[in-house]
C-alpha positions in Angstrom: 62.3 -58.2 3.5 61.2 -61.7 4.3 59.8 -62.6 7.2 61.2 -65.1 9.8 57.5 -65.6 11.6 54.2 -65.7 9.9 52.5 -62.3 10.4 48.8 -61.9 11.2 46.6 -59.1 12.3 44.8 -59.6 15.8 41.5 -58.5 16.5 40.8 -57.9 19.8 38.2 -59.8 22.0 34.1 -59.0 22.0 33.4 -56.7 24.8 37.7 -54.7 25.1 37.3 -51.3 24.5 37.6 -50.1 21.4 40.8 -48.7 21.9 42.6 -50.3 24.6 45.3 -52.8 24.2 45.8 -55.8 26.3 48.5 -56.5 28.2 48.3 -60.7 27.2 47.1 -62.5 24.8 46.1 -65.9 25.9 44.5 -69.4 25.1 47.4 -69.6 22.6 47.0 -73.3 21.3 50.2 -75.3 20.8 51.2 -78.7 20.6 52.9 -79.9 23.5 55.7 -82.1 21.6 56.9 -78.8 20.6 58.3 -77.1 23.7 60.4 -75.2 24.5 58.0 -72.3 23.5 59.8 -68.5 22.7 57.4 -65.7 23.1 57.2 -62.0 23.9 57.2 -60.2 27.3 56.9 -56.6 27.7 60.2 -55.8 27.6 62.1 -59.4 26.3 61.3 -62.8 24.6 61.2 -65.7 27.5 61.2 -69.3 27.1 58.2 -71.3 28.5 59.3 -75.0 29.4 55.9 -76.0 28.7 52.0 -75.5 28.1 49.5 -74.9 30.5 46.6 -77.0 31.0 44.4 -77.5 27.6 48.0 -76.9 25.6 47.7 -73.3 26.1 50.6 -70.6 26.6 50.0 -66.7 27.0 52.2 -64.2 25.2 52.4 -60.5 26.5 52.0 -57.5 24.1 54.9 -55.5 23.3 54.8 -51.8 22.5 57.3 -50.6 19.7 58.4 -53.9 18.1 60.0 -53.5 15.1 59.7 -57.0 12.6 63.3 -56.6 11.7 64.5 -56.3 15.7 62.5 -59.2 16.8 62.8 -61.7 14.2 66.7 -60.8 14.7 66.6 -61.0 18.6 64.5 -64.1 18.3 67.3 -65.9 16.2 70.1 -64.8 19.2 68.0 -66.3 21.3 67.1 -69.5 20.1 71.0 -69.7 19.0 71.6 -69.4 22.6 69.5 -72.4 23.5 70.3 -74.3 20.6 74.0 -74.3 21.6 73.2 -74.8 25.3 70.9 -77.5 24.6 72.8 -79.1 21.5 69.5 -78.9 19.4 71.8 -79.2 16.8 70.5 -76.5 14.5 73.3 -74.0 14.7 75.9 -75.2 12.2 79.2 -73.9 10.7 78.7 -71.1 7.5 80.0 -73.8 4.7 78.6 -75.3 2.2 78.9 -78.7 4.8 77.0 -76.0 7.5 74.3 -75.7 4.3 73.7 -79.1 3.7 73.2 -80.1 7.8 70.8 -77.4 7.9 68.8 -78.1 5.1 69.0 -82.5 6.2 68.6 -80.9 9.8 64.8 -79.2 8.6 64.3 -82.4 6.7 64.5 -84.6 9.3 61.6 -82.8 11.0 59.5 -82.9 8.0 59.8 -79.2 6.8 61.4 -80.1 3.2 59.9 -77.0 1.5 61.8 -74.4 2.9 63.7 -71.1 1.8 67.6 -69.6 3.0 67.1 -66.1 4.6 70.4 -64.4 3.7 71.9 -61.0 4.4 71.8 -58.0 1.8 74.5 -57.3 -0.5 76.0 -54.1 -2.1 78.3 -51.8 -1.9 79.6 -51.6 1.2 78.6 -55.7 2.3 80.9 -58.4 1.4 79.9 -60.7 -1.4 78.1 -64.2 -0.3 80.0 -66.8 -0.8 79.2 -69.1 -4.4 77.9 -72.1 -2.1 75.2 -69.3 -1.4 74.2 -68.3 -4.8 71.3 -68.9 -6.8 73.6 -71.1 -9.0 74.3 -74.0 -6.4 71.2 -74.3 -4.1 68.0 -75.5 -5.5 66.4 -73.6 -2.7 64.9 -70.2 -3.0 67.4 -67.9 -1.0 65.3 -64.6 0.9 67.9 -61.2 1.2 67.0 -59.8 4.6 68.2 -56.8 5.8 67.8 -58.0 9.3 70.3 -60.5 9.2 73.9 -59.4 9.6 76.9 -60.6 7.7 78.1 -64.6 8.7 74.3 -65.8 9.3 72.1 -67.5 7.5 68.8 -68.7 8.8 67.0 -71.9 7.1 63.2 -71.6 8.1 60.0 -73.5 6.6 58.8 -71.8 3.3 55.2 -71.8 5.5 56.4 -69.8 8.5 53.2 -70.8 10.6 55.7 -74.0 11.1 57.9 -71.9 13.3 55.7 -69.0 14.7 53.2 -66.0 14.4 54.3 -62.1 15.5 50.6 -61.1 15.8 49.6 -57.5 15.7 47.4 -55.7 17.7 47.6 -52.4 16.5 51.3 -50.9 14.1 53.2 -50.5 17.4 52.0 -53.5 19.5 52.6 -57.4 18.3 52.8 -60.3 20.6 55.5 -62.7 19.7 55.0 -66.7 19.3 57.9 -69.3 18.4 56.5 -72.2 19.2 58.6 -74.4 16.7 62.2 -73.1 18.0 64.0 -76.3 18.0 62.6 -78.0 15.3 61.7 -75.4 12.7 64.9 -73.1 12.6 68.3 -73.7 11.5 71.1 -71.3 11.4 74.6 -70.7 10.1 76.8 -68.8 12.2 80.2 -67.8 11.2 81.6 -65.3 14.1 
């Protein structure tokens, strides 16, 4: 599976208990250029408009987050805003969708990127050739979190997008803090 977010381990801070979790992590360090800013609440992702004073933003922990759910929920969502924003980053699923995307991440500076695609087998349709190894001189990622009709273009050094932090296996804090700039994404239902 590839990842849509750069993963990291999070310690917690000098003097917690060894054992408890937060409920926040905060002091989070962003540029402010880069807003809107997607991150995890207890029970949802929520935009935040902007950084707090210092370029700061707080993230809440999240108990039983699955990679797979969240990186998946976190591309609904920022489709959602793309399309009610016009970002521009969700595109047609065509080879014309393909190249938009890819001049779309180039245009922000992320030209070494990768294509995050949906398995295939038995019972999953067959990607299209404009999809294939063949054509794109792009390294193309089979995730089983994405479902059939998407494709996600992301920067080959996901720290350009975001971090899913974890705290322990079952808690993780969720940071997107490129969303408009470092995502782009096919949709075809």
């Amino acid at each position: 599976m590839s990842n849509l977010l750069d993963v990291v381990r999070l310690q917690g801070k000098s003097g917690e208990e060894k054992g408890k979790i937060p409920l926040m992590v905060d002091d989070i360090g962003v540029n402010p250029e880069t807003a809107p800013y997607l991150v995890s609440s207890t029970k949802d992702l929520v935009w935040i408009e902007k950084a707090h004073p210092g370029n700061k933003i707080k993230a809440a922990v999240r108990h039983g987050m699955v990679p797979g759910e969240i990186f998946w929920a976190v591309i609904e969502v920022v489709a959602a805003r793309s399309r009610a924003d016009q970002w521009g980053s969700v595109l047609p699923y065509t080879a014309a969708g393909l190249k938009a995307a890819t001049d779309y991440l180039d245009f922000y500076g992320l030209i070494d990127m990768e294509v995050l695609v949906p398995l295939e087998g038995k019972d999953k349709p067959k990607r299209p050739y404009w999809l294939s190894a063949k054509v794109l001189d792009l390294p193309i990622r089979p995730c089983s979190w994405i479902p059939d009709g998407w494709v996600v273009l992301v920067p080959r050094d996901r720290s350009f997008v975001g971090t899913i932090g974890h705290l322990t296996n079952k808690d993780a804090v969720v940071i997107v803090h490129n969303a408009s700039r470092g995502i782009a994404i096919l949709n075809g239902v």
